[in-house]
C-alpha positions as CSV (number, residue, x, y, z in Angstrom):
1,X,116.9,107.6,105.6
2,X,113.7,108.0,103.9
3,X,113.0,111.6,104.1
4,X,112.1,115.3,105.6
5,X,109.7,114.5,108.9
6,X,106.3,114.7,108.1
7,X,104.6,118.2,109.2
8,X,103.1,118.7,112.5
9,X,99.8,119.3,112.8
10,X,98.0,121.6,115.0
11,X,96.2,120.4,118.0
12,X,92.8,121.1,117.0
13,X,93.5,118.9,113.9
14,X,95.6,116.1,115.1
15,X,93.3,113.9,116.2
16,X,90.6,113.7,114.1
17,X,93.4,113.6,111.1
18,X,94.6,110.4,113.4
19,X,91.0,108.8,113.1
20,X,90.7,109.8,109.2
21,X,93.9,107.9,108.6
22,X,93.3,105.2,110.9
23,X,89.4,104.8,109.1
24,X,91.5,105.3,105.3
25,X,94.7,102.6,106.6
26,X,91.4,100.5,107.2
27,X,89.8,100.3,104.5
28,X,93.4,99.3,102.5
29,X,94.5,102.4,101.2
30,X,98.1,102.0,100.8
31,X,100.8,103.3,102.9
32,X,101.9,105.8,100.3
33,X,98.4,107.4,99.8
34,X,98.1,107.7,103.3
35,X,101.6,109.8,103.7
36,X,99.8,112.4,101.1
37,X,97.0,113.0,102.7
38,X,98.2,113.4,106.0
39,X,100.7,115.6,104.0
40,X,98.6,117.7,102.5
41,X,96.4,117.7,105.4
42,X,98.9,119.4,107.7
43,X,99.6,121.8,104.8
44,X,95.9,122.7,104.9
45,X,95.5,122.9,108.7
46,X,98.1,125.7,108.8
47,X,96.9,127.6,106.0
48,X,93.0,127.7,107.1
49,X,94.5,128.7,110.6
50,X,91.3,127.3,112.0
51,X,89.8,124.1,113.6
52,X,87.9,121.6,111.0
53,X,84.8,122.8,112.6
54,X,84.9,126.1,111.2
55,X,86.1,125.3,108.0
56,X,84.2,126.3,105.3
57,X,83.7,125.7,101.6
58,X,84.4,129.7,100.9
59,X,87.9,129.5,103.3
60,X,88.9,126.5,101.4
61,X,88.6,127.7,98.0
62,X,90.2,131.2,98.8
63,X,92.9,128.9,100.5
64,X,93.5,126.8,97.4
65,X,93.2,130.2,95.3
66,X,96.4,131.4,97.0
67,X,98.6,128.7,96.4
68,X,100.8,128.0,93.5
69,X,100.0,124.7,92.5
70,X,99.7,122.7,89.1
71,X,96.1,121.5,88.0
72,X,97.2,118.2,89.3
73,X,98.2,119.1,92.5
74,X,95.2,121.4,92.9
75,X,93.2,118.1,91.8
76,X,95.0,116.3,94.8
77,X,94.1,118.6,97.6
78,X,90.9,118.7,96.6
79,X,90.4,115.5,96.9
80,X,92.0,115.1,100.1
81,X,89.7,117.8,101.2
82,X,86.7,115.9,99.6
83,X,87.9,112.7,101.3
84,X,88.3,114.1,104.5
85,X,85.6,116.0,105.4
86,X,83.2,114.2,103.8
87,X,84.5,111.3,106.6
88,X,84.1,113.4,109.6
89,X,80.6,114.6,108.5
90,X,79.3,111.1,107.7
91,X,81.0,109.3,111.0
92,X,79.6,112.6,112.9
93,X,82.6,114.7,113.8
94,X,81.6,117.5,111.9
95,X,78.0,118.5,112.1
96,X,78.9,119.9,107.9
97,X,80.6,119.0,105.0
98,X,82.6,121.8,103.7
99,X,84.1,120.2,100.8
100,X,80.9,119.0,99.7
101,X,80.4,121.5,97.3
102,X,83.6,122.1,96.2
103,X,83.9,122.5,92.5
104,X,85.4,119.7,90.4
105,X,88.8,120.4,88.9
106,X,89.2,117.9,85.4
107,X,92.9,116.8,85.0
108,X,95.1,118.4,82.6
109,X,97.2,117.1,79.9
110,X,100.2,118.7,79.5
111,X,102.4,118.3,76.8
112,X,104.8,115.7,77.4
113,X,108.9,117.0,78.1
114,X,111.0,114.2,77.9
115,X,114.7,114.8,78.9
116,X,116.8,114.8,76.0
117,X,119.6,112.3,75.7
118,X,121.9,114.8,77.0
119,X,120.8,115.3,79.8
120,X,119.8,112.3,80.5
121,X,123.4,110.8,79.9
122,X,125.2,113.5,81.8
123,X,123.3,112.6,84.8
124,X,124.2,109.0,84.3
125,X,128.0,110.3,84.2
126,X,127.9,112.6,87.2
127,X,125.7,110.1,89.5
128,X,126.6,107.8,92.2
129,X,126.2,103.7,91.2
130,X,122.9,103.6,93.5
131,X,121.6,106.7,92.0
132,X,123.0,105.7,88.2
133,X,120.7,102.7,88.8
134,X,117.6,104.3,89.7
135,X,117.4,106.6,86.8
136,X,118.1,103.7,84.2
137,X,115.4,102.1,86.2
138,X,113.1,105.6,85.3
139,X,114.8,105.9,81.5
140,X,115.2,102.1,80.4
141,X,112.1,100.1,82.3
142,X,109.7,103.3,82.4
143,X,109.5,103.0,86.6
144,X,108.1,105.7,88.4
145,X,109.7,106.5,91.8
146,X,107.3,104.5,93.8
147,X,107.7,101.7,91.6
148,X,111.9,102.3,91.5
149,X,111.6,102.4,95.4
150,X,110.1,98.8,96.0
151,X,112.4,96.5,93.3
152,X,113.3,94.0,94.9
153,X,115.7,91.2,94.3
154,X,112.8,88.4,94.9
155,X,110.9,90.0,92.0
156,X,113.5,89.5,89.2
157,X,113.1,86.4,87.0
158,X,113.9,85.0,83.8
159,X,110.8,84.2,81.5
160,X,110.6,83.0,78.1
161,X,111.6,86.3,76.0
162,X,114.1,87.1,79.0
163,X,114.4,88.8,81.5
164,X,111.1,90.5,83.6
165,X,111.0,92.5,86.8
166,X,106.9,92.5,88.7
167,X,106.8,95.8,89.4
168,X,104.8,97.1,92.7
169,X,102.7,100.5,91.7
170,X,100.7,102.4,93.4
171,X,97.5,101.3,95.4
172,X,99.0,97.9,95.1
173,X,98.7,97.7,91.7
174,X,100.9,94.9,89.8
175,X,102.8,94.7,86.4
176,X,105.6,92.9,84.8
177,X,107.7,94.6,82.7
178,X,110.4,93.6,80.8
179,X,114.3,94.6,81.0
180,X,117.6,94.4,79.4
181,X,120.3,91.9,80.0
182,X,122.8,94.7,81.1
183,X,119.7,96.3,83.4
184,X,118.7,92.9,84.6
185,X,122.6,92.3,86.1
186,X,122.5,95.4,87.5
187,X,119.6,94.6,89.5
188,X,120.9,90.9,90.1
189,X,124.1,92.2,91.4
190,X,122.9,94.3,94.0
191,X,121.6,93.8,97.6
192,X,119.4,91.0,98.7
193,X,116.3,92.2,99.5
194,X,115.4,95.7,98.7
195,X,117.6,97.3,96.1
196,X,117.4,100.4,97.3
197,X,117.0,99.4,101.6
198,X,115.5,102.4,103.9
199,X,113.4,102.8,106.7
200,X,110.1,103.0,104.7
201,X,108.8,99.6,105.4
202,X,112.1,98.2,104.4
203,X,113.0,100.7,101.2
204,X,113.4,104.3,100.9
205,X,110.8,106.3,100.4
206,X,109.2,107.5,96.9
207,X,109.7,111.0,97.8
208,X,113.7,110.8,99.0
209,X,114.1,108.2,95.5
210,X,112.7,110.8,93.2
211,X,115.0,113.7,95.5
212,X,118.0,112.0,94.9
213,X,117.2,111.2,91.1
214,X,117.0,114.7,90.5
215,X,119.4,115.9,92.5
216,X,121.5,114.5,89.9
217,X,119.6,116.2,87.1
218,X,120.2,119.3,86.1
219,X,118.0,122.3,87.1
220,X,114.1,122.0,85.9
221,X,114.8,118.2,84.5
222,X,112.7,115.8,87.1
223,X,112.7,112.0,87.1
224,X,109.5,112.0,86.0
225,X,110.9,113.3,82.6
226,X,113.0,110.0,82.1
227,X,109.9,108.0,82.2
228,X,108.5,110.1,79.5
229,X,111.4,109.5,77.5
230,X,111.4,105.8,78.0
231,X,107.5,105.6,77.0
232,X,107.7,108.0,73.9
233,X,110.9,105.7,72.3
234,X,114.0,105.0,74.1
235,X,113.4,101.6,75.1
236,X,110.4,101.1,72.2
237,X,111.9,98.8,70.4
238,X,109.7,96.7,69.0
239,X,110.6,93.1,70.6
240,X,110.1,95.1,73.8
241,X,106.8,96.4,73.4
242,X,105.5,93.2,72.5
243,X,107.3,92.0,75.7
244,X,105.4,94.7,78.1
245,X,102.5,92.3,79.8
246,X,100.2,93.2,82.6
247,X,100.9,91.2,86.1
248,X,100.4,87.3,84.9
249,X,99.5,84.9,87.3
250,X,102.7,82.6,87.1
251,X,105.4,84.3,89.4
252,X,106.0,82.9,91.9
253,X,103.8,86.1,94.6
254,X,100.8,85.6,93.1
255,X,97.9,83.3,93.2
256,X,98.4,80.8,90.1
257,X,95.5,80.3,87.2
258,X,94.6,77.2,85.7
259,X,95.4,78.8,82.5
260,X,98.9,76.8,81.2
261,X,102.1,78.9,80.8
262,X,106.1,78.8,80.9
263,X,106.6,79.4,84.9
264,X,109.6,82.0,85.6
265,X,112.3,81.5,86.4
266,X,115.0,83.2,89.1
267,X,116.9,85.2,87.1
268,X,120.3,84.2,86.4
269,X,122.6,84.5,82.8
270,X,121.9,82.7,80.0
């Protein structure tokens, strides 16, 4: 299971949203940026109720004022918007651009709202041991749910200050962060292969993890708000932050460096 099924799109959309993806899965984007825009591409199509060609800058923007979005989801669809029109214009599908003008919408920072402890340890009490491990994966490693959706087993090793998980990010992105003993076992101790197995390319999808992890949350707490609370001190000790290292070039998926250091080790107990 990964999921809800994507939303259709309507016929006078479909296939030139087929050719946007196809060009975007062509030029690498990854497969989890090309799930939102078709998403919020079908979204769109609905709500303009009209084909791309008569789209306009005017219908978009009284479009987006209508919806009930955060700043950074507003940010999102814009740029989606931005993205694909500006393909069909430029590759000649579209003899505008209708986005082109479309203002720019600066990100917001909101005020970080980390869950407490007590929330964040009755969740642990009430969830299931696959769900239980995802959100110490969110509130003790500081994994978002696209990251807690691709650990695998192969990426767990043992380095010289312990143990370290490579974690796989977004837009193929790569770190290593470091983990607990305890959390380390867990991990070890769990399927080969994908730790959390599903039918997106292998593992569930970021968008069923992050349902499931706050499914067990109570109301308004999201799993987004365990990171936060790993980042702004639960797992802060200081022997871990001076642990926390970008992607290095000794495990064992990457290209090595000529620069000497301890190689990793598979993970196993001390």
């Amino acid at each position: 299971m990964t999921g809800p099924a994507p939303r259709p799109l309507p016929p006078a959309w479909s296939g030139l949203v087929a050719a946007y993806l196809a060009a975007e899965t062509g030029a690498g984007r990854s497969p989890a940026t090309i799930a939102t825009r078709r998403g919020h591409l079908a979204f769109m199509a609905c709500g303009l109720r009209c084909a791309p060609a008569r789209v306009t800058a005017d219908r978009i923007l009284a479009w987006f004022g209508r919806q009930a979005w955060s700043i950074e989801t507003r940010r999102s669809y814009r740029n989606t918007a931005v993205s694909f029109f500006g393909w069909a214009c430029r590759a000649g599908h579209l003899p505008t651009d209708p986005a082109a003008d479309l203002p720019v919408m600066r990100a917001a920072a909101p005020p970080p709202r980390p869950a407490p402890d007590t929330v964040w340890s009755a969740a642990m009490a009430g969830a299931e041991p696959r769900v239980r491990l995802m959100l110490r994966l969110a509130a003790e490693a500081g994994l978002r749910r696209v990251e807690i959706a691709r650990v695998h087993r192969r990426d767990l090793t043992r380095g010289p200050a312990g143990a370290e998980l490579l974690i796989h990010g977004k837009g193929g992105k790569l770190r290593v962060v470091p983990l607990s003993d305890e959390l380390a076992a867990a991990i070890a101790a769990g399927v080969d292969g994908y730790l959390f197995s599903g039918d997106d390319d292998g593992h569930l999808s970021p968008q069923y993890v992050g349902k499931l992890m706050a499914s067990a949350l109570p109301e308004h707490w999201t799993a987004h708000t365990c990171v936060t609370a790993s980042r702004r001190g639960r797992t802060a000790d200081p022997l871990t932050c001076a642990r926390c290292k970008p992607c290095s070039d000794t495990h064992p998926s990457r290209p090595r460096s000529d620069t000497p250091r301890s190689t990793p080790t598979k993970y196993g107990p001390r």
